[in-house]
LUMTINU-125536 format. One line per 4 residues: number of its first residue (from 1); their letters; for each residue y, x, z of N, C-alpha, C, O. Coordinates in Angstrom, 3 decimals. Example, Ala and Ser with C-alpha at 12.3 -4.5 7.8 and 13.67 -1.06 7.14 Angstrom:
BEGIN
1 = as = -5.690 13.190 7.800 -4.500 12.300 7.800 -3.300 13.200 7.800 -3.319 14.236 8.465; -2.250 12.850 7.080 -1.060 13.670 7.140 0.030 12.900 7.870 1.138 13.409 8.039
! end
This chain:
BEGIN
1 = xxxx = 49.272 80.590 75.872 49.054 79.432 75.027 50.031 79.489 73.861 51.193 79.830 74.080; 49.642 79.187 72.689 50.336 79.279 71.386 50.986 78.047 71.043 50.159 77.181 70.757; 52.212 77.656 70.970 52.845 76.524 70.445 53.317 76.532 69.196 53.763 77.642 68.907; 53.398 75.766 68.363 54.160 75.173 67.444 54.790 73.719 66.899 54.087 72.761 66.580
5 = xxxx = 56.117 73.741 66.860 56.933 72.776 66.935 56.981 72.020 65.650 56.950 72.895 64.784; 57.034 70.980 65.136 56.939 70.109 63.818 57.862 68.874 64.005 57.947 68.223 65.046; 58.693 68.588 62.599 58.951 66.974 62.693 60.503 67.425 62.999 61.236 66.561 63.481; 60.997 68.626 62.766 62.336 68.156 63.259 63.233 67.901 61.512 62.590 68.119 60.485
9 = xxxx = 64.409 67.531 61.460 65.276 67.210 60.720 66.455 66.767 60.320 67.080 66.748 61.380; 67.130 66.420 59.543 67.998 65.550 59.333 67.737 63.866 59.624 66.730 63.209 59.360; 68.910 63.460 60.210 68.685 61.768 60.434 70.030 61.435 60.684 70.720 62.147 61.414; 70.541 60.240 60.050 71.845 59.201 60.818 71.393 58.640 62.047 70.465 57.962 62.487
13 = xxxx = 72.686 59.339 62.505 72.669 58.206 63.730 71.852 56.954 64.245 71.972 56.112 63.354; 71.304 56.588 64.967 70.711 55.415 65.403 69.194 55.038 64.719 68.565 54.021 65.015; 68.734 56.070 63.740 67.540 56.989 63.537 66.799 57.079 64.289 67.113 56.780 65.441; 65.083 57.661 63.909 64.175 57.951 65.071 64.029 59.404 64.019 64.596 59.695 62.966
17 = xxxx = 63.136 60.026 64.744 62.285 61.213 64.404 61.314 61.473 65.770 61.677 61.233 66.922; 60.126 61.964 65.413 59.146 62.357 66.234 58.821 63.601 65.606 58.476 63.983 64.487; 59.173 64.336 67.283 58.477 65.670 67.311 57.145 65.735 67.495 56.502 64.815 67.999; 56.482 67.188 66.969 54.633 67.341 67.128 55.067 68.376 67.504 56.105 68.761 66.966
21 = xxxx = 54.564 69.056 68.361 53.790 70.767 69.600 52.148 70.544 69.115 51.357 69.760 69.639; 51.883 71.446 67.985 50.445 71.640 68.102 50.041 73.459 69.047 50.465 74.597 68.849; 49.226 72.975 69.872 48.983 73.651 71.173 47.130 74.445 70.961 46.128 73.730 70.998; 47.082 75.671 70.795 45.703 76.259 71.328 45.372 75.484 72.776 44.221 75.046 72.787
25 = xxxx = 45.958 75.281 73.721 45.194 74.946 74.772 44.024 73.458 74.597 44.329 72.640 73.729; 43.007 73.250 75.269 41.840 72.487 74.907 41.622 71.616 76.398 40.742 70.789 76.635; 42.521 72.003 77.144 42.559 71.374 78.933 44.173 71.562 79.257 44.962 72.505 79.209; 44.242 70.170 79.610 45.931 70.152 79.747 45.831 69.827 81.456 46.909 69.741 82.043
29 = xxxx = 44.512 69.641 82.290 45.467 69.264 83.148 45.908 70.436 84.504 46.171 70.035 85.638; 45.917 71.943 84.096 46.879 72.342 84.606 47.871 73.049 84.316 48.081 74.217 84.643; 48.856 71.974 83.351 49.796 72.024 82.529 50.758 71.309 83.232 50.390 70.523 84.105; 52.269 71.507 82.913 53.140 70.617 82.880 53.461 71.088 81.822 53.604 72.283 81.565
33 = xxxx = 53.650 69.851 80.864 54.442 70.417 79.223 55.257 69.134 79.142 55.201 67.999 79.616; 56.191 69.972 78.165 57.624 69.352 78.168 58.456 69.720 76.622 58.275 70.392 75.607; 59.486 68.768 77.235 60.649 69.245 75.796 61.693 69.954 76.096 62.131 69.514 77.159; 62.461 71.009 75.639 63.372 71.497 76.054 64.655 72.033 74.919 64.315 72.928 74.145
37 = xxxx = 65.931 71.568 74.825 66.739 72.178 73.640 67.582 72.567 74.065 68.090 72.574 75.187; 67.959 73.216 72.441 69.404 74.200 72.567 70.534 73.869 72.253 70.696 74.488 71.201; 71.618 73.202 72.480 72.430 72.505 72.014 73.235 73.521 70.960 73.302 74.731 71.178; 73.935 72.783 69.606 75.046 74.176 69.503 75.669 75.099 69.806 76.312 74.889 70.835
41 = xxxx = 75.821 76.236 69.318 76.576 77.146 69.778 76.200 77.484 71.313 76.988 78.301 71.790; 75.207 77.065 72.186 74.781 77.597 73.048 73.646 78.539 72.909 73.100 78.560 71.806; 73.149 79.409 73.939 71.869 80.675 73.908 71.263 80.221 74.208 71.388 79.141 74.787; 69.841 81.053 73.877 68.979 80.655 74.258 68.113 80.340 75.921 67.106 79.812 76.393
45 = xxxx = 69.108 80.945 76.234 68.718 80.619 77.828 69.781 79.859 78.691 70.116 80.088 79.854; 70.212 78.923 77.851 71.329 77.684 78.208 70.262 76.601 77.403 70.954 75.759 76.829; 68.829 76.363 77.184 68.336 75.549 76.887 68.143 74.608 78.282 68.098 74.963 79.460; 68.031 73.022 77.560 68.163 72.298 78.605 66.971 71.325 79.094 66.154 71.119 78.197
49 = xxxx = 66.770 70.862 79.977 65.724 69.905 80.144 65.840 68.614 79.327 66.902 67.992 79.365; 64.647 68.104 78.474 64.969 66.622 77.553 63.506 65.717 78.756 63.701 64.790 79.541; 62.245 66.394 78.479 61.510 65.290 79.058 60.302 65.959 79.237 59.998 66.924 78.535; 59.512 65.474 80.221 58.013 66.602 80.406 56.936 65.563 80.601 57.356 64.406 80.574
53 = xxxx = 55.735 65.705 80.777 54.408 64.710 81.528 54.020 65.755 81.988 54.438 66.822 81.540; 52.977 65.679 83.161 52.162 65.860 83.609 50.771 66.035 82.960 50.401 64.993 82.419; 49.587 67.420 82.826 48.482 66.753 82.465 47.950 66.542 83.563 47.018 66.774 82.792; 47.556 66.342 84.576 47.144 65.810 85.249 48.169 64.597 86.099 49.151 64.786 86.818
57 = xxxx = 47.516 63.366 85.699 48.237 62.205 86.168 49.227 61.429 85.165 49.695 60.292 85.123; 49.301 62.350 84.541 49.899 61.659 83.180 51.498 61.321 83.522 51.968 60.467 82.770; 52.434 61.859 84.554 53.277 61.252 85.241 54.643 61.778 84.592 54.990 62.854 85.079; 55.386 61.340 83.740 56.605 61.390 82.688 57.949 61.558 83.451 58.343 60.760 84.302
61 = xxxx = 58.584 62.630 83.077 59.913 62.830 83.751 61.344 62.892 82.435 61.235 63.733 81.542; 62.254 62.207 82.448 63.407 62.487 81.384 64.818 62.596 82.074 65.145 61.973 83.085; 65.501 63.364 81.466 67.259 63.550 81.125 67.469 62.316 81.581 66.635 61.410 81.585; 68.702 62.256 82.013 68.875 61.321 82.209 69.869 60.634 80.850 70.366 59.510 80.918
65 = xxxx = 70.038 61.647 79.536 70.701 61.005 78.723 69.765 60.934 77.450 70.018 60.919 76.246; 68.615 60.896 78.156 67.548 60.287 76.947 66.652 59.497 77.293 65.702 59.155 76.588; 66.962 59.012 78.813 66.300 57.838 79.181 66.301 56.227 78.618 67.225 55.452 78.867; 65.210 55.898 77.890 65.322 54.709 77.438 65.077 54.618 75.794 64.658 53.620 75.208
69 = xxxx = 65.535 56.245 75.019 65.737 56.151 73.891 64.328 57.250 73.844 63.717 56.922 72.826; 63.898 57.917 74.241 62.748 59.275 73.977 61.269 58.872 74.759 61.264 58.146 75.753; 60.229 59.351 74.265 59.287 58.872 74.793 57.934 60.144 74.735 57.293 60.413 73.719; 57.778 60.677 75.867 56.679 61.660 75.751 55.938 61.558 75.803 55.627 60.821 76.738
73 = xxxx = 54.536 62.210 74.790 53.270 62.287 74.814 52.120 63.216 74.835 52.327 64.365 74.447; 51.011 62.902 75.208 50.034 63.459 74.689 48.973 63.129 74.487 48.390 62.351 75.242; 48.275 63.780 73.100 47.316 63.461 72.447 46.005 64.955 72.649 45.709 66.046 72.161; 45.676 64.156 73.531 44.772 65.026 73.925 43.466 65.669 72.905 42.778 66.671 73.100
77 = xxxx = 43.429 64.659 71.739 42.098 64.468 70.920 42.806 65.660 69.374 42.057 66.333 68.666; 43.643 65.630 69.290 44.103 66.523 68.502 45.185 67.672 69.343 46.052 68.343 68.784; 44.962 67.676 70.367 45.770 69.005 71.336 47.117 68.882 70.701 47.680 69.885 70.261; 47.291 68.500 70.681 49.004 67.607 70.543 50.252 67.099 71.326 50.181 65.904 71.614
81 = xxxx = 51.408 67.763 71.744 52.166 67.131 72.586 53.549 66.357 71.455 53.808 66.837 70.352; 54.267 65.144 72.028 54.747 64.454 70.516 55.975 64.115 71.450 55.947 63.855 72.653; 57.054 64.183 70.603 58.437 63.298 71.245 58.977 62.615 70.318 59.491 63.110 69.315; 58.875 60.868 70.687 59.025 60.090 69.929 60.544 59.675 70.169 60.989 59.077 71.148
85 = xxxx = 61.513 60.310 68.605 62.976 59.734 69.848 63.846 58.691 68.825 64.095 58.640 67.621; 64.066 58.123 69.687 64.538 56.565 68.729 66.203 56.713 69.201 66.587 57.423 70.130; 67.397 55.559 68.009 68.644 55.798 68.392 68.657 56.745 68.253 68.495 57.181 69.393; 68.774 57.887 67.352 69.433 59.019 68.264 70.840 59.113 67.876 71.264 58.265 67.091
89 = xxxx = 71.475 59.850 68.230 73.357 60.380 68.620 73.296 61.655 67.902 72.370 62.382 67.541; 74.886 61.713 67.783 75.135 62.971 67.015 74.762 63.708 68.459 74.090 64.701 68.178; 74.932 63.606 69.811 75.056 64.527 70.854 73.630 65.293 70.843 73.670 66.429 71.317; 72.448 64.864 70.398 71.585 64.912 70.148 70.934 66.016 69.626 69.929 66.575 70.066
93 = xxxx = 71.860 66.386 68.254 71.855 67.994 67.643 71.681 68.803 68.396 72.616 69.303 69.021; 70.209 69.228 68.580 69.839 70.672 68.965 68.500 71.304 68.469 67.777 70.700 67.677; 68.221 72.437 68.920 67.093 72.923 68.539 66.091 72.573 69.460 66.306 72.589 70.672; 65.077 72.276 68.999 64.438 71.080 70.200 62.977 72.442 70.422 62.654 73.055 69.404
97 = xxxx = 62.300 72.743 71.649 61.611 73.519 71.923 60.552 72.421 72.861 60.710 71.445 73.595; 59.289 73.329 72.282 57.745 72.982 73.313 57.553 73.497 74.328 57.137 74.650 74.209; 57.684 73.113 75.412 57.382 74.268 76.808 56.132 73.603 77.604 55.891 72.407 77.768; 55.306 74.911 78.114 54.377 74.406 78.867 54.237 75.698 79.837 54.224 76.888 79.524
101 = xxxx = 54.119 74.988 81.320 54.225 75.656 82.337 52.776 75.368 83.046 52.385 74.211 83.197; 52.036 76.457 83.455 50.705 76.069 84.610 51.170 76.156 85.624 51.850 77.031 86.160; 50.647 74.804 86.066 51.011 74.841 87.286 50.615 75.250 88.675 51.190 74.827 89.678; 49.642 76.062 88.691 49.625 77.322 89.567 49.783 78.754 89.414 49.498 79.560 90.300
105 = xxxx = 50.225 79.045 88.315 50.844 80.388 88.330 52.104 80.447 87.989 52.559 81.585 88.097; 53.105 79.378 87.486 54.039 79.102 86.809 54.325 80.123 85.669 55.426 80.611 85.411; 53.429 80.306 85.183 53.782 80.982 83.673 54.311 79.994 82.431 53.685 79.009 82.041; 55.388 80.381 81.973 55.933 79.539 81.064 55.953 80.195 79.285 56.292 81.258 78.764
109 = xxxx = 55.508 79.160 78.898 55.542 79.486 77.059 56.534 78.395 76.206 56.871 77.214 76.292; 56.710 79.246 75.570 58.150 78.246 74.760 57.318 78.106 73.161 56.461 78.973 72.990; 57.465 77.317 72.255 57.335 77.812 70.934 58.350 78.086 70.233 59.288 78.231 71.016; 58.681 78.236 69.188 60.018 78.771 68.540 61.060 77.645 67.667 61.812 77.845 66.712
113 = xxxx = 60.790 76.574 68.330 61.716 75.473 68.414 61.606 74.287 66.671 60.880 74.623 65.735; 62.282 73.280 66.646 62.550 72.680 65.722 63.526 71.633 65.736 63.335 70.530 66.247; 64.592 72.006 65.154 66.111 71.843 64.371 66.145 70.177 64.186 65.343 69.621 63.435; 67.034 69.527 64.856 66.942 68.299 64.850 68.506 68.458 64.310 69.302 69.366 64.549
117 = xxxx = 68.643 67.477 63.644 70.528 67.272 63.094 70.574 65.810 62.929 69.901 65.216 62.086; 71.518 65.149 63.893 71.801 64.044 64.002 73.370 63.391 63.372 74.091 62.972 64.277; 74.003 63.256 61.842 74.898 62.894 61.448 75.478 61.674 62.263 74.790 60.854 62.872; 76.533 61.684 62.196 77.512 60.309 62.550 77.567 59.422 61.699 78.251 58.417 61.898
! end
């Protein structure tokens, strides 16, 4: 499955920005897709869990330090996965990535991320 990441940027503090994942796939529900970033100066395989749904069941999982402020979606009608994140923190700054895992073969696809920068 082909991802691409949109919507990332510059923002002050206490800011929103919403991410877009536009996705080839046309059937999400044996998907788990999610958000996943890179904080500074960390690799790429020190990326971390932010927030995922379910396509089947629709059932939303988050960080526990973006609970309350981030909100995951999907838009099934334009094959679209979206992270709506409000407040945000300088801690926030990372490279923010699309991941989607099937969930019976666990094959995982990343897209090639989008650069969120959160000033103080």
């Amino acid at each position: 499955v082909q991802l691409v990441e949109t919507g990332g940027g510059l923002v002050q503090a206490g800011g929103s920005l919403r991410l877009s994942c536009a996705t080839s796939a046309r059937t999400f529900s044996n998907y788990e897709m999610g958000w996943y970033r890179q904080p500074p100066g960390k690799e790429r395989e020190e990326r971390v869990f932010v927030a995922s749904i379910m396509g089947r069941g629709g059932g939303t999982s988050y960080a526990d330090s973006v609970k309350g402020r981030f909100l995951v979606s999907l838009d099934t009608v334009n094959n679209a996965l979206s992270l709506q994140m409000n407040t945000l923190k300088p801690e926030d700054t990372a490279l923010y990535y699309c991941r989607f895992e099937t969930t019976t073969t666990q094959v995982v696809s990343f897209g090639r991320g989008t650069q969120v920068v959160v000033s103080p």
